[in-house]
C-alpha positions in Angstrom: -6.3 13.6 -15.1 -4.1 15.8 -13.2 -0.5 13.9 -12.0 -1.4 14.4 -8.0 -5.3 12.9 -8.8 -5.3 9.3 -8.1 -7.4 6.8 -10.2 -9.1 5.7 -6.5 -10.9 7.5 -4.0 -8.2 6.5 -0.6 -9.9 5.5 2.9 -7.5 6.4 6.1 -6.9 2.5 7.3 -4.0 1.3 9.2 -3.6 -1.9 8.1 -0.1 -4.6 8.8 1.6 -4.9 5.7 4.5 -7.4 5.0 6.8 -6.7 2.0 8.9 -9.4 0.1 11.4 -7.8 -2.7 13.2 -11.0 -4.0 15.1 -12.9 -1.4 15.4 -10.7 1.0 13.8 -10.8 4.3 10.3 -9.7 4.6 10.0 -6.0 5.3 7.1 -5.6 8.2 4.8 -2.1 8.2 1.7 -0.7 7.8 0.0 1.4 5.7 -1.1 4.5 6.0 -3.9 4.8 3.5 -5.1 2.3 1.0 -7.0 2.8 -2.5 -8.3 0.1 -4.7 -5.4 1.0 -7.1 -2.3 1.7 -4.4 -1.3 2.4 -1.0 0.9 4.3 1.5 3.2 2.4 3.1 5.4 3.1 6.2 8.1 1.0 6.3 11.7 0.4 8.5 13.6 1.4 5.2 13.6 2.5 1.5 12.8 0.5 -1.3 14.0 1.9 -4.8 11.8 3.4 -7.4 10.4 1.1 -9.8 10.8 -2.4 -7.8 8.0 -4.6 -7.9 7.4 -6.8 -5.3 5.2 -9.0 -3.2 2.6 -7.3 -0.7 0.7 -9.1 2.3 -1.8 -6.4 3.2 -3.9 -7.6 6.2 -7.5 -5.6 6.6 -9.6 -5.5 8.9 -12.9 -7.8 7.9 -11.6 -11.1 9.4 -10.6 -12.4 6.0 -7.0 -13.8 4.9 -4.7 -11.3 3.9 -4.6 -10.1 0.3 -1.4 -11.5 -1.9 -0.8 -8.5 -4.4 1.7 -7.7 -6.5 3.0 -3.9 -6.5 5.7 -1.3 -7.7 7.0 1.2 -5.3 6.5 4.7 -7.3 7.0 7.9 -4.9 8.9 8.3 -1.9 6.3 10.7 0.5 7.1 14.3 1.2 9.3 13.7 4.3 11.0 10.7 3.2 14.4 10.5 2.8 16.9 7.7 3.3 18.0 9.1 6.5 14.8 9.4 7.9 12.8 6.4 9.5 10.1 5.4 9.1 10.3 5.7 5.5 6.9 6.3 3.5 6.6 4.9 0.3 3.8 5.2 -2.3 3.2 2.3 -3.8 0.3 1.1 -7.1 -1.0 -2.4 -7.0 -0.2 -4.0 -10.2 -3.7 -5.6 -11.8 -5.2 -6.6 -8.2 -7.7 -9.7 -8.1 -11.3 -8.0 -8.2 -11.7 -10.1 -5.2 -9.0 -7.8 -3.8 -10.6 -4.3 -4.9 -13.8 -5.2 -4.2 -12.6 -5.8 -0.2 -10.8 -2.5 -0.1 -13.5 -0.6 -1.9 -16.0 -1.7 1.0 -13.4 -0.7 3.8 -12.8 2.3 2.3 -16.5 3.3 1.6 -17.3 2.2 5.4 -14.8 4.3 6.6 -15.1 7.2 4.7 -17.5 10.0 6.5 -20.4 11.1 4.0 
């Protein structure tokens, strides 16, 4: 597979996101796009490269948020820690099937044929 190919098809959703990374306070957002296997997440501020952390991702089909864990692993073209908003790419790390299966029906509602 070629390094910009991702492993799953993404759907455009803004969803609320809310970030834990340790004790800190919670980090509030939204993403930008969403995949079964990651997201893109715009954020108030950076988080490093390789930190996992907790992810409250709230969609859009009147169900609880999904509880995931994932790493941040790319910074989006743009990003920079002077800028703000920051975008960060995230990858879910082993998300619940309950968990894809939701985002997979988002994304294939939302996604034009």
């Amino acid at each position: 597979m070629h390094p910009n190919r991702r492993a799953g098809e993404r759907g455009s959703l803004k969803c609320p996101v809310e970030v834990r990374v340790g004790d800190n306070p919670p980090l509030r957002g939204h993403t930008q796009n969403v995949s079964a296997t990651g997201s893109l997440l715009v954020l108030p501020c950076e988080i490093p490269l390789g930190i996992e952390f907790r992810l409250s991702l709230e969609l859009p089909d009147d169900l609880p948020p999904l509880e995931l864990w994932a790493m941040a692993i790319r910074h989006a073209a743009g990003s920079d820690a002077l800028s703000r908003p920051v975008r960060l790419g995230v990858t879910f790390i082993l998300p619940p099937i309950d968990a894809v299966r939701r985002i997979r029906s988002l994304i294939y509602e939302t996604t034009p044929s």
